[in-house]
C-alpha positions as CSV (number, residue, x, y, z in Angstrom):
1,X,113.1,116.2,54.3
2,X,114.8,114.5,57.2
3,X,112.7,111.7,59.2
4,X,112.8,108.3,59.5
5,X,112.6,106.0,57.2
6,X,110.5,102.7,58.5
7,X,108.7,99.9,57.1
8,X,104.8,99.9,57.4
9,X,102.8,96.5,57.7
10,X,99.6,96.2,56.3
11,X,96.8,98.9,56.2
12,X,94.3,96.5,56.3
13,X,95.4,94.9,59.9
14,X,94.7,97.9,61.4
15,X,91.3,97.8,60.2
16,X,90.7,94.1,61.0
17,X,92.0,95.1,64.8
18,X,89.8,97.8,65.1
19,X,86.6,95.8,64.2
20,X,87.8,92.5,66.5
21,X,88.2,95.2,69.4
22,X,84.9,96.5,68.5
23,X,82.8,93.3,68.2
24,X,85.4,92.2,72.1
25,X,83.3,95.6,73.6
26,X,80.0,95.9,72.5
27,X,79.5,92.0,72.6
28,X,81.3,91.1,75.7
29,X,83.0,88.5,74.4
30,X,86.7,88.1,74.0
31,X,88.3,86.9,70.5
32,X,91.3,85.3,70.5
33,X,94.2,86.9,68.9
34,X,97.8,86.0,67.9
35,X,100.1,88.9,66.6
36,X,102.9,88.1,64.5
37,X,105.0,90.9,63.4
38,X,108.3,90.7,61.1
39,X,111.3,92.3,62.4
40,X,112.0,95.3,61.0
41,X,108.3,96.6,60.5
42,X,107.0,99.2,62.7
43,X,103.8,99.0,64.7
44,X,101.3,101.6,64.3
45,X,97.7,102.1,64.7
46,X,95.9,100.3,66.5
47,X,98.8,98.0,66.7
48,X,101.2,100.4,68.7
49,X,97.6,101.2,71.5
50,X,96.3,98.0,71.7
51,X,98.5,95.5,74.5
52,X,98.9,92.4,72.2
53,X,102.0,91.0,72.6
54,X,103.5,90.4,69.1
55,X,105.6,87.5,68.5
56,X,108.4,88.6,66.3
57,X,109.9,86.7,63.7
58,X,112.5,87.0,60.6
59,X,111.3,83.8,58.6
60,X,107.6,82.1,58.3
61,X,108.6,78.7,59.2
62,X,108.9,80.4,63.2
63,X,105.4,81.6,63.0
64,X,104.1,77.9,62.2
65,X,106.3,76.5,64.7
66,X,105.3,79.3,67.5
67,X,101.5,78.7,66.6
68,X,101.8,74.5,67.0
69,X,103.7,75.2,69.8
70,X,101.0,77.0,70.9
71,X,98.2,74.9,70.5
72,X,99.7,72.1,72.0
73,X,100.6,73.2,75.0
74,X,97.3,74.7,75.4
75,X,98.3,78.6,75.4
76,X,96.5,79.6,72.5
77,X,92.4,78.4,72.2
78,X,90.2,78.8,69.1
């Protein structure tokens, strides 16, 4: 069969999105969230609906340095 050929991210984010957006409606309260996606990996789901910005990387050491970044400069509360 023809198609394209991707690679897929975890099932189980999709899930853990799903239940934060959830609890974010029905409680009225908003949960911070940080998206980090690896280049190369498709977004779908809940990921590909939901308006979350990812931050896209190709090695972990950028995702530690975007998520101090972050929190020092006050963008990103827990």
């Amino acid at each position: 069969m023809g198609g394209s050929k991707h690679t897929r991210g975890s099932v189980w984010i999709e899930q853990e999105i799903a239940i934060a957006a959830f609890l974010t409606q029905t409680r009225n309260h908003e949960i911070p969230v940080l998206l980090y996606t690896k280049k190369g990996i498709e977004r779908e789901g809940a990921r590909e609906q939901l308006k979350l910005n990812p931050f896209e990387f190709e090695n972990e050491s950028e995702v530690l340095a975007d998520f101090l970044s972050r929190l020092k400069n006050h963008t990103f509360k827990c």
